[in-house]
N, C-alpha and C positions, 0 to 999 in steps of 0.2 A: 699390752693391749692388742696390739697384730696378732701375738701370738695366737690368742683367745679369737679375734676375728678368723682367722687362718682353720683355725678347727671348726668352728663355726661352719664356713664354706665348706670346709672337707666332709663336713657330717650330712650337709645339706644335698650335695652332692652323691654320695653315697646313698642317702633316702631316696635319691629320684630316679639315681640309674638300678636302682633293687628291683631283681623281678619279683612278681607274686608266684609266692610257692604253693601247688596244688595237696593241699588235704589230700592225706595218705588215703584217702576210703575212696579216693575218686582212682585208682588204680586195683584194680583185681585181686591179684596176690595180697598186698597191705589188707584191702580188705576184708579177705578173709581171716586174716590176722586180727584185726582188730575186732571182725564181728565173726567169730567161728559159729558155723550152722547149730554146732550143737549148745549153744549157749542164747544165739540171738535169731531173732526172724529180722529179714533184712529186704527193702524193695529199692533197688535201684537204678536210674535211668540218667539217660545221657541224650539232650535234645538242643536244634540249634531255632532260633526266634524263626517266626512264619514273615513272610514277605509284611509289612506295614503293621507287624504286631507290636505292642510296645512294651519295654524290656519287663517292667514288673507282672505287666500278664502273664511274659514267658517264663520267667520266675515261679508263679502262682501256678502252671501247669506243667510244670517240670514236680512243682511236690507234690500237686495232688497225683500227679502217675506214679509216681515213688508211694505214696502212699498206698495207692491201688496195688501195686505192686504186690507190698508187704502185708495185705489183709488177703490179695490171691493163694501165698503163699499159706499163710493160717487156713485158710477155706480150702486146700487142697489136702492139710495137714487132716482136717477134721474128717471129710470124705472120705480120706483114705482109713482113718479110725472104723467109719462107719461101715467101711466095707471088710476090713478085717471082721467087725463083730457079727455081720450078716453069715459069715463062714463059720465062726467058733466062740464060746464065750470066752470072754478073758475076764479074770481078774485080776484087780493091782496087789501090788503089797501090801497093802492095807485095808486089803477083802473089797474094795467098792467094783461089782464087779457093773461091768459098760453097760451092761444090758439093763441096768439101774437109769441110764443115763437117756441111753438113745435106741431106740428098737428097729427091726431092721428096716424098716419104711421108712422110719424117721429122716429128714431132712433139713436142712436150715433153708428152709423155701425164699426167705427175704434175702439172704446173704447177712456176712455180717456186717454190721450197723457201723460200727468202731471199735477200733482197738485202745483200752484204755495207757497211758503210759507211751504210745508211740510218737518219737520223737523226729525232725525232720530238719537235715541242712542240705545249704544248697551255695553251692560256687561256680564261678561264670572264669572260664579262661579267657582272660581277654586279649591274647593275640589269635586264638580261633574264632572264639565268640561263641564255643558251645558252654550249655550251661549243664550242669550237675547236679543231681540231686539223689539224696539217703533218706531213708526212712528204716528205722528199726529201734527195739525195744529186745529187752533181755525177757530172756522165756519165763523167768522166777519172778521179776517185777511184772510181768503181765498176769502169772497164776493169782500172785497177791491182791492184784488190785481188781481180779473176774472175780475173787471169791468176794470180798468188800463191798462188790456191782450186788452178785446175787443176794449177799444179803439185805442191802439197801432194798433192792429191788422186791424183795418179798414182804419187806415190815411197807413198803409202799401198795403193793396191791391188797393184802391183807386189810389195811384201813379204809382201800376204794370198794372189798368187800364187806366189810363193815358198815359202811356207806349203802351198799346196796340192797343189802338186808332191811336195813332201817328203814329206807323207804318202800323198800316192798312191804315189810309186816306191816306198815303203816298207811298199804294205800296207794304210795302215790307208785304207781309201775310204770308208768311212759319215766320220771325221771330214773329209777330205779335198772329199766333196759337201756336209757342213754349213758348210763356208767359203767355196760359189762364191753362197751370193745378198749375201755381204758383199763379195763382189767385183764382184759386179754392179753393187747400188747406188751403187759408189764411180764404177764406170765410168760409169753412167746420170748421177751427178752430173755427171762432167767432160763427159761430152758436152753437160747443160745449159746447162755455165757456157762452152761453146765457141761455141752458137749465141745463146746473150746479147750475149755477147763480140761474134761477128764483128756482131750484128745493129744493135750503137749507135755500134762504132765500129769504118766499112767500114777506114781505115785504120788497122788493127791490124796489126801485126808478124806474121808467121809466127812467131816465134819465141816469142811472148806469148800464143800459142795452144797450141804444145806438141803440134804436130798429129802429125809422127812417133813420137817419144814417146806418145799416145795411141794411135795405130795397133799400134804393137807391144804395148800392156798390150793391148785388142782381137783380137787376134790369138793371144794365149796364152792366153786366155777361152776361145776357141772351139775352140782347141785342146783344151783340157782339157776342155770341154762334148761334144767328140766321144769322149773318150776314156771320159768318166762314161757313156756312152749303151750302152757294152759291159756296163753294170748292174754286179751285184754279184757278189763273189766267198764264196760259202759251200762250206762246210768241215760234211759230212755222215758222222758215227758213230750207225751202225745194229743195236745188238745185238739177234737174234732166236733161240727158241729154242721148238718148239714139239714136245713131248716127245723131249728129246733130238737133235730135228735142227731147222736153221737154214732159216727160213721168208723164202728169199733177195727173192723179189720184193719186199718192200715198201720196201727201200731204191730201188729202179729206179722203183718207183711212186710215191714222192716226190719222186724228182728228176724225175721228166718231169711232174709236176703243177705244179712251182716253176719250171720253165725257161722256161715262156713268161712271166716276170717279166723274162729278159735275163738272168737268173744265171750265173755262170760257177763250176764245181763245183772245189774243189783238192784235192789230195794230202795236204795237210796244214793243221793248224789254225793255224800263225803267216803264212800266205798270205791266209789270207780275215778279210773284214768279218763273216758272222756264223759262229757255230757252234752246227751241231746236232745236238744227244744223243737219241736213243731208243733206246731200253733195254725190250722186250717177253720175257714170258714168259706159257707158257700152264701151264693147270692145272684138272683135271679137274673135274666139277659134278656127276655120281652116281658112285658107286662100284660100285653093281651096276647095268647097262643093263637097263631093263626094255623088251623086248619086241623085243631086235635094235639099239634107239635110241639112239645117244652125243649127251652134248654137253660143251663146253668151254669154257673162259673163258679172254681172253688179256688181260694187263695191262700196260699203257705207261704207262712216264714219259716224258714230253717235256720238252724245254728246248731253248730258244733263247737264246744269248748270243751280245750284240754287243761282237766281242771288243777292239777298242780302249780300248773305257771298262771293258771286262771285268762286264759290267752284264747280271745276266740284265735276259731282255725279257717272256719267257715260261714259263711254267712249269706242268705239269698232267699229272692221271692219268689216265687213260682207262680203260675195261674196256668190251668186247665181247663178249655169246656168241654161240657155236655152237654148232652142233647136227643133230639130227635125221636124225642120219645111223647109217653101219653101223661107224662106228672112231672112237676120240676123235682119232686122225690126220686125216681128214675134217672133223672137228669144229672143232678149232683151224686149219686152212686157211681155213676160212669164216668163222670167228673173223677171221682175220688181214683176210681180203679187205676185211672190213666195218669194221674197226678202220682198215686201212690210207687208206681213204679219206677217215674223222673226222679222221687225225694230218695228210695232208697238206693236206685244206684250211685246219686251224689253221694249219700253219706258215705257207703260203701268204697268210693274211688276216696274220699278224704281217710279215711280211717287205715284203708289199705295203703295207701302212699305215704302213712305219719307214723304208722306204729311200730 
């Protein structure tokens, strides 16, 4: 029984005085053993806690700078691609040649997003108290899992343009332009993850790029970006009534105020993205003219609904007078003029800041 106690202590002993042995990657040389350039992308840093920081924070910024690191490194990988092919074409082994890829203007203006597959540890020397951190991913598991994104990423925008077709043939174009910057960015991604892709590894497959397939989502973008450019389609009901007769102009003076927006005017209300209601009536200010002089007041309700979501946008009463003239007919003319051109620049500011 001692005997067993005796080991016991010895072993207990031996766990407590054991130092902690630093991970071979947290040393240079090992490092690049274990993670050689031409096999892996690798970001890593070496920081000590800030004055009253607390140790998990410093933890938590020690990998995301490891991580920044190692997408630097991709991002200068792919530049430099970009700047090779601005000099000369290259093609791979596999005939895909860059200029399929990325053209000499071409940029990744966002940076890259993420890297799929990159991995991150992190160790703390506890007789210094600096902390450690790796971030890195093998070049072949990252080509595998760009090409998997891109294709993901294209059977996804393809259905958000599918999506948007739908509702444009059908009308509704305010939701139909709220779906093209989600088509964008899906596009903008696979284009990222295309010149990542050809940029680490020249022998890539054409087919592990997905370049036709891209080109056709591409190509139904701009498509539908030409067709968005014909603006919007509103749908204008104009009731006017200015003692007993209809004060025609100010429908005509509304829509040529709203048309250099690109608007396209229709016949009816289940064609157009917005609709709008004005509703005017005038109505006398004296009863008896003193001195030869009328004047009148014309009152509008306004609304604007955007008829997809069936949502007013806008909504308001106006009153204008007139006057000072020899007819309360005169009167509410002038009314109308001055009124008509309050109603259309409202509508005009609502249409232009929604559409």
């Amino acid at each position: 029984m001692k005997r067993y106690l005796l080991i016991a202590i010895l072993f207990c002993q031996a766990l407590y005085g054991a130092k902690p042995v630093a991970p071979d990657w947290t040393n240079a040389v090992k490092r690049e053993n274990l993670f050689p350039a031409a096999t892996f992308y690798t970001g890593f840093v070496s920081i000590r806690p800030e004055n009253g920081e607390d140790k998990a924070k410093a933890y938590e910024r020690a990998k995301e700078m490891a991580r920044a690191e190692a997408v630097s490194t991709i991002q200068v990988t792919v530049e430099q691609t970009i700047e090779r092919q601005m000099q000369n074409t290259t093609t791979t082994e596999n005939g895909v040649t860059i200029s399929d890829v990325m053209n000499a203007s071409t940029q990744i203006h966002s940076g890259i997003k993420d890297i799929p597959g990159l991995k991150v540890e992190v160790w703390e020397d506890p007789k210094k108290g600096d902390i450690y951190a790796i971030a890195y991913v093998r070049r072949i598991e990252l080509a595998n899992k760009l090409s998997h994104r891109i294709e993901a990423n294209i059977q996804k925008a393809a259905a958000e343009l599918t999506s948007i077709e739908t509702l444009f043939n059908r009308g509704d174009k305010m939701q139909a332009r709220a779906g093209m910057p989600r088509a964008l960015e899906l596009i903008n991604d696979i284009e990222a993850d295309q010149k990542i892709l050809v940029s680490i590894q020249l022998s890539v497959k054409r087919e592990s790029l997905y370049l036709d397939e891209s080109q056709r989502i591409r190509d139904r973008y701009r498509e539908m970006e030409s067709k968005m450019r014909n603006g919007v389609y509103i749908y204008l009901s104009c009731t006017t009534d200015a003692f007993g007769k209809p004060y025609s102009p100010m429908a005509g003076k509304i829509k040529g105020a709203i048309s250099d927006l690109g608007c396209t005017f229709k016949d009816t209300p289940d064609e157009a993205d917005w609709i709008i209601e004005v509703n005017a009536a005038t109505r006398e200010t004296n009863g008896t003219p003193s001195y030869g002089t009328y004047f009148a007041y014309v009152d509008a309700d306004i609304k604007v609904i955007q008829r997809a979501m069936n949502q007013v946008i806008y909504e308001d009463h106006l009153t204008q007078k007139g006057g000072d003239t020899r007819s309360y007919q005169e009167a509410a003319n002038e009314a109308y003029r001055r009124l008509t051109t309050t109603v259309s620049d409202a509508i005009k500011n609502v249409i232009s800041e929604n559409k």
